[in-house]
C-alpha positions as CSV (number, residue, x, y, z in Angstrom):
1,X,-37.3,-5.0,66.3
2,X,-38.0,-6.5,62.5
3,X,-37.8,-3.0,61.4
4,X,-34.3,-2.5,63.7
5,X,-32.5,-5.8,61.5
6,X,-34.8,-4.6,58.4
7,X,-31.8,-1.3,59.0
8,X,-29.2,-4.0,59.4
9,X,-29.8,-6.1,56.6
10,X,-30.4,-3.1,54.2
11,X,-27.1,-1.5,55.6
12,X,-25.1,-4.4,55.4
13,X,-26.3,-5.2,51.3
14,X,-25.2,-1.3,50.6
15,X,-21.7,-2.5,52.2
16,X,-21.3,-5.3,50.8
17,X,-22.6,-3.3,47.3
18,X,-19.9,-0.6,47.7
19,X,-17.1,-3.3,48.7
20,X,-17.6,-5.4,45.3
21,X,-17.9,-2.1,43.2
22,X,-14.3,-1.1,45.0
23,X,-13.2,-4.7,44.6
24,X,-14.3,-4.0,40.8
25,X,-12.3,-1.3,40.5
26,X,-9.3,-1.7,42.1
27,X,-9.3,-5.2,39.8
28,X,-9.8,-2.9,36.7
29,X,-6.6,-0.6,37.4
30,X,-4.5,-2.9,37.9
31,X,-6.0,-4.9,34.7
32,X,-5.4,-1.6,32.5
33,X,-1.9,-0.4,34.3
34,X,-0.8,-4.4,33.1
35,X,-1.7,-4.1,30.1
36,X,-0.8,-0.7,29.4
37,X,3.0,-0.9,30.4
38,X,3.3,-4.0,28.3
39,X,2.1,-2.1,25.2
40,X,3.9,1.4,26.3
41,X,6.9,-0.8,26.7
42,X,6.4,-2.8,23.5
43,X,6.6,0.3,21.3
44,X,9.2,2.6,23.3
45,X,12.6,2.5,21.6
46,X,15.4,0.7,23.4
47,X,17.5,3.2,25.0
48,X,20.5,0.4,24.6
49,X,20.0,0.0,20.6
50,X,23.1,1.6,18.4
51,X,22.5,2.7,15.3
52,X,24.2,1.1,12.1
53,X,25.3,-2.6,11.2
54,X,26.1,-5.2,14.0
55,X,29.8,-5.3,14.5
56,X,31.7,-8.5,13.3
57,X,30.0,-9.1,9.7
58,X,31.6,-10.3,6.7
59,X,32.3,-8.2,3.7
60,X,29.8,-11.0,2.4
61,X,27.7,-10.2,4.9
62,X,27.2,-7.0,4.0
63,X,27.1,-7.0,0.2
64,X,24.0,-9.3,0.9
65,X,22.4,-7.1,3.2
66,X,23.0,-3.8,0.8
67,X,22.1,-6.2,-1.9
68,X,18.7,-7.5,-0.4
69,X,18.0,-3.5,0.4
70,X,18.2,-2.7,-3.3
71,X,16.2,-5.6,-4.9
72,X,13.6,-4.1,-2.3
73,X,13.2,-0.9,-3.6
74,X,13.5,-2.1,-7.1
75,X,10.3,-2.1,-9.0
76,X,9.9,-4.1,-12.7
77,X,7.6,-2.4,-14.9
78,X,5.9,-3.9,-18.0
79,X,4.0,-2.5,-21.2
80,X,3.3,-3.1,-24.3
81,X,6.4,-1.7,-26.3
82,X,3.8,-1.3,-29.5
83,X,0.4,-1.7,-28.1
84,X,-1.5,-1.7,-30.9
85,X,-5.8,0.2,-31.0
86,X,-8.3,-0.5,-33.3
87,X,-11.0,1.9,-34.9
88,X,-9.3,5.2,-33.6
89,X,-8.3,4.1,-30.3
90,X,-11.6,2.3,-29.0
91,X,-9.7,-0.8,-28.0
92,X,-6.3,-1.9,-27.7
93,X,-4.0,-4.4,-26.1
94,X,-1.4,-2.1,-23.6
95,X,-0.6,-5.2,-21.1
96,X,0.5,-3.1,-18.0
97,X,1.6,-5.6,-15.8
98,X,3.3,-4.8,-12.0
99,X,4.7,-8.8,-11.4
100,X,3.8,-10.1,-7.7
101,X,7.8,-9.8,-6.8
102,X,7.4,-5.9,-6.8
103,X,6.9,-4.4,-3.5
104,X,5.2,-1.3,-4.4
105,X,2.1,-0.3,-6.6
106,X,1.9,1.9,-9.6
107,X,-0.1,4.4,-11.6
108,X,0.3,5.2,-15.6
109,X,0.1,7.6,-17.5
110,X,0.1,7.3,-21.5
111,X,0.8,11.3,-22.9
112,X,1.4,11.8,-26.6
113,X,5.1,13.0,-27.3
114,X,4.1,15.5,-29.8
115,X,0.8,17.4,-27.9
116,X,2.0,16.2,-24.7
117,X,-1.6,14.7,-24.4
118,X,-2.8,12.5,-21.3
119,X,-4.8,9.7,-23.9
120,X,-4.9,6.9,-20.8
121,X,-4.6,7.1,-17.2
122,X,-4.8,3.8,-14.9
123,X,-5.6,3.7,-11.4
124,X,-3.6,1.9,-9.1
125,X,-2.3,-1.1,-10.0
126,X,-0.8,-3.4,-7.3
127,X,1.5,-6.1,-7.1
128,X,0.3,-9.2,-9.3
129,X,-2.3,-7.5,-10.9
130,X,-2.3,-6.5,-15.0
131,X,-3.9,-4.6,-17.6
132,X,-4.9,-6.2,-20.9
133,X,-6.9,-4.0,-22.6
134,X,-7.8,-0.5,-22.7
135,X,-9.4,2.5,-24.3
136,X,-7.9,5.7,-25.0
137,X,-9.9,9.1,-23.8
138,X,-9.1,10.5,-27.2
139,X,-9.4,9.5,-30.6
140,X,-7.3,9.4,-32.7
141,X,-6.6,8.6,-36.5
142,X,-5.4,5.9,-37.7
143,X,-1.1,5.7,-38.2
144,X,1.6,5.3,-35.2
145,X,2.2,8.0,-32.7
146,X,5.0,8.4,-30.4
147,X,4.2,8.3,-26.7
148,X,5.7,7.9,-23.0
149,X,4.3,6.2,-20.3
150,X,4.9,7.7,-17.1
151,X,4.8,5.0,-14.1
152,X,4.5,6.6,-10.5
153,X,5.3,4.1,-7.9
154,X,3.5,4.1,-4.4
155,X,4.2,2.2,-1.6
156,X,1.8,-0.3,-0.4
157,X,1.4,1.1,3.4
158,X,-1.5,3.3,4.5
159,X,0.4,6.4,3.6
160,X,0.4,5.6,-0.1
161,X,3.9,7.5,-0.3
162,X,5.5,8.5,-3.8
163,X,8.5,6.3,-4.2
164,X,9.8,6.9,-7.7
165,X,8.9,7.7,-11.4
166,X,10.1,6.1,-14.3
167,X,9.4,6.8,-18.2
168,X,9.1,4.3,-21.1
169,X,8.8,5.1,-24.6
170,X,6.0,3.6,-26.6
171,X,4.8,3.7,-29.9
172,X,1.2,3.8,-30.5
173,X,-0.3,1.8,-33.9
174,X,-3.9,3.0,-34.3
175,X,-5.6,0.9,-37.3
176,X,-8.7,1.6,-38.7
177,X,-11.3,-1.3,-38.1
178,X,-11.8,-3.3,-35.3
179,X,-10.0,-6.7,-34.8
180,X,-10.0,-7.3,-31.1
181,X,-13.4,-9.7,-29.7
Protein backbone atom coordinates (compact mmCIF):
# COMPACT_ATOMS: atom_id res chain seq x y z
CA UNK A 1 0.00 0.00 0.00
CA UNK A 2 2.95 2.71 0.75
CA UNK A 3 4.23 1.85 -2.62
CA UNK A 4 0.37 2.35 -4.11
CA UNK A 5 0.29 6.34 -2.57
CA UNK A 6 4.27 6.36 -3.24
CA UNK A 7 2.38 6.24 -7.27
CA UNK A 8 -0.02 8.86 -6.12
CA UNK A 9 2.07 11.26 -4.61
CA UNK A 10 4.69 11.01 -7.44
CA UNK A 11 1.86 11.36 -9.95
CA UNK A 12 0.16 14.08 -8.42
CA UNK A 13 3.90 16.35 -8.07
CA UNK A 14 4.31 15.62 -12.07
CA UNK A 15 0.62 17.31 -12.33
CA UNK A 16 0.97 19.69 -10.34
CA UNK A 17 4.76 20.22 -12.25
CA UNK A 18 3.13 20.32 -15.68
CA UNK A 19 0.14 22.64 -14.50
CA UNK A 20 2.62 25.50 -13.13
CA UNK A 21 4.90 25.13 -16.28
CA UNK A 22 1.35 25.69 -18.38
CA UNK A 23 0.38 28.31 -15.94
CA UNK A 24 3.99 29.72 -16.75
CA UNK A 25 3.38 29.81 -20.12
CA UNK A 26 0.16 30.86 -20.79
CA UNK A 27 1.28 34.02 -18.29
CA UNK A 28 4.31 34.58 -20.66
CA UNK A 29 2.12 34.92 -24.00
CA UNK A 30 -0.07 37.02 -22.83
CA UNK A 31 2.97 39.11 -21.12
CA UNK A 32 4.68 39.31 -24.68
CA UNK A 33 1.33 39.67 -26.97
CA UNK A 34 0.80 42.99 -24.26
CA UNK A 35 3.70 44.24 -24.73
CA UNK A 36 4.16 43.61 -28.24
CA UNK A 37 0.96 45.35 -29.59
CA UNK A 38 1.76 48.38 -27.48
CA UNK A 39 5.21 48.69 -29.24
CA UNK A 40 3.74 47.45 -32.81
CA UNK A 41 1.16 50.07 -32.20
CA UNK A 42 3.50 52.71 -30.93
CA UNK A 43 5.47 52.83 -34.15
CA UNK A 44 2.74 52.00 -36.93
CA UNK A 45 1.72 55.21 -38.81
CA UNK A 46 -1.71 56.54 -38.10
CA UNK A 47 -3.90 55.65 -40.86
CA UNK A 48 -5.98 59.10 -39.90
CA UNK A 49 -2.77 61.52 -40.21
CA UNK A 50 -2.89 63.98 -43.40
CA UNK A 51 -0.05 65.08 -44.71
CA UNK A 52 0.93 68.91 -44.81
CA UNK A 53 0.29 71.99 -42.33
CA UNK A 54 -2.77 71.86 -39.89
CA UNK A 55 -5.50 73.82 -41.39
CA UNK A 56 -6.38 77.27 -39.72
CA UNK A 57 -2.72 78.82 -39.16
CA UNK A 58 -1.78 82.31 -39.53
CA UNK A 59 0.39 83.66 -42.25
CA UNK A 60 2.49 84.30 -39.05
CA UNK A 61 2.17 81.01 -38.17
CA UNK A 62 3.61 79.75 -40.95
CA UNK A 63 6.50 82.15 -41.67
CA UNK A 64 7.71 80.93 -38.10
CA UNK A 65 7.35 77.50 -38.83
CA UNK A 66 9.24 77.73 -42.46
CA UNK A 67 11.45 80.08 -40.51
CA UNK A 68 12.38 77.67 -37.57
CA UNK A 69 12.88 74.79 -40.51
CA UNK A 70 15.63 77.03 -42.05
CA UNK A 71 17.64 78.08 -38.99
CA UNK A 72 17.69 74.19 -38.54
CA UNK A 73 19.39 73.28 -41.35
CA UNK A 74 21.63 76.27 -41.24
CA UNK A 75 25.08 75.52 -40.14
CA UNK A 76 27.71 78.64 -39.03
CA UNK A 77 31.23 77.84 -39.91
CA UNK A 78 34.33 79.50 -38.50
CA UNK A 79 38.17 79.71 -39.46
CA UNK A 80 40.78 81.54 -39.32
CA UNK A 81 40.47 84.02 -42.41
CA UNK A 82 44.64 84.37 -42.25
CA UNK A 83 45.76 81.63 -40.01
CA UNK A 84 49.11 82.24 -39.71
CA UNK A 85 52.24 78.81 -39.47
CA UNK A 86 55.46 79.07 -38.14
CA UNK A 87 58.78 77.31 -39.37
CA UNK A 88 57.30 75.93 -42.69
CA UNK A 89 54.03 74.95 -41.52
CA UNK A 90 54.88 72.97 -38.17
CA UNK A 91 52.38 75.01 -36.16
CA UNK A 92 49.81 77.34 -36.67
CA UNK A 93 46.66 78.89 -35.28
CA UNK A 94 43.55 77.81 -37.88
CA UNK A 95 40.65 78.20 -35.06
CA UNK A 96 37.97 75.88 -36.74
CA UNK A 97 35.26 76.30 -34.62
CA UNK A 98 31.41 74.52 -35.25
CA UNK A 99 29.40 76.84 -32.31
CA UNK A 100 27.07 74.57 -29.96
CA UNK A 101 23.79 76.29 -31.87
CA UNK A 102 24.68 74.17 -35.12
CA UNK A 103 22.85 71.05 -35.46
CA UNK A 104 25.21 69.15 -37.55
CA UNK A 105 28.97 68.17 -37.44
CA UNK A 106 31.66 68.92 -39.86
CA UNK A 107 34.85 67.85 -41.55
CA UNK A 108 37.67 70.23 -43.25
CA UNK A 109 39.61 70.18 -45.68
CA UNK A 110 42.52 72.86 -46.27
CA UNK A 111 43.80 72.27 -50.30
CA UNK A 112 46.19 74.85 -51.80
CA UNK A 113 44.53 76.95 -54.74
CA UNK A 114 47.42 76.70 -56.91
CA UNK A 115 48.49 72.66 -56.65
CA UNK A 116 45.20 71.88 -55.45
CA UNK A 117 46.97 70.23 -52.49
CA UNK A 118 45.15 68.59 -49.39
CA UNK A 119 47.88 70.37 -46.58
CA UNK A 120 45.16 69.63 -43.46
CA UNK A 121 42.42 67.37 -43.01
CA UNK A 122 40.27 67.36 -39.63
CA UNK A 123 38.21 64.73 -38.46
CA UNK A 124 34.92 65.32 -37.33
CA UNK A 125 34.20 68.10 -35.46
CA UNK A 126 30.89 68.30 -33.62
CA UNK A 127 28.79 70.97 -32.26
CA UNK A 128 30.67 73.11 -29.51
CA UNK A 129 33.81 71.73 -30.15
CA UNK A 130 37.05 73.84 -31.81
CA UNK A 131 40.31 73.67 -33.32
CA UNK A 132 43.16 75.84 -32.19
CA UNK A 133 46.04 74.74 -33.56
CA UNK A 134 47.30 72.62 -36.15
CA UNK A 135 49.97 71.25 -38.33
CA UNK A 136 50.13 71.05 -41.93
CA UNK A 137 51.04 67.48 -43.74
CA UNK A 138 53.31 69.49 -46.05
CA UNK A 139 55.88 71.90 -45.71
CA UNK A 140 55.97 74.62 -47.04
CA UNK A 141 58.23 77.87 -47.51
CA UNK A 142 57.90 80.58 -45.96
CA UNK A 143 55.38 83.58 -47.82
CA UNK A 144 51.41 83.54 -48.10
CA UNK A 145 49.58 81.07 -50.18
CA UNK A 146 46.14 81.00 -51.31
CA UNK A 147 43.89 78.29 -50.11
CA UNK A 148 40.08 76.96 -49.66
CA UNK A 149 38.75 75.22 -46.97
CA UNK A 150 36.20 72.80 -47.86
CA UNK A 151 33.60 72.09 -44.89
CA UNK A 152 31.46 68.86 -45.31
CA UNK A 153 28.57 68.92 -43.02
CA UNK A 154 27.17 65.58 -41.44
CA UNK A 155 24.34 65.08 -39.54
CA UNK A 156 24.60 64.01 -36.05
CA UNK A 157 22.28 60.76 -36.24
CA UNK A 158 23.74 57.19 -36.61
CA UNK A 159 23.67 57.42 -40.34
CA UNK A 160 26.22 60.17 -40.44
CA UNK A 161 24.40 61.60 -43.70
CA UNK A 162 26.10 64.29 -46.01
CA UNK A 163 24.09 67.36 -45.54
CA UNK A 164 25.93 70.10 -47.37
CA UNK A 165 29.37 71.58 -48.46
CA UNK A 166 30.55 74.87 -48.30
CA UNK A 167 33.92 76.63 -49.34
CA UNK A 168 35.87 79.47 -47.65
CA UNK A 169 38.81 81.23 -48.99
CA UNK A 170 41.86 81.49 -46.84
CA UNK A 171 45.07 82.83 -47.06
CA UNK A 172 47.92 80.94 -45.62
CA UNK A 173 51.04 83.21 -43.93
CA UNK A 174 53.90 80.72 -43.42
CA UNK A 175 56.94 82.60 -41.47
CA UNK A 176 60.07 81.25 -40.90
CA UNK A 177 60.83 80.73 -37.09
CA UNK A 178 58.74 79.54 -34.54
CA UNK A 179 56.67 81.94 -32.29
CA UNK A 180 53.79 79.90 -31.02
CA UNK A 181 54.62 78.06 -27.08
Amino acid sequence: MTVQKEKKKSKLLWIIIILLLLLIGVGSGIYYQMTRDNNLSRLTRDALALGGMLPGKTDQEIVDILSAKVAEGMVDIGIAAGPVFENGGKKGRIAIENIAANHYSFQVDIRLDDTGDIIYQSGLIDPGFYIEYVELNKTLQAGDYQATAHFTTYSLDETEDKISEANVKIVLHVMDGLFYK
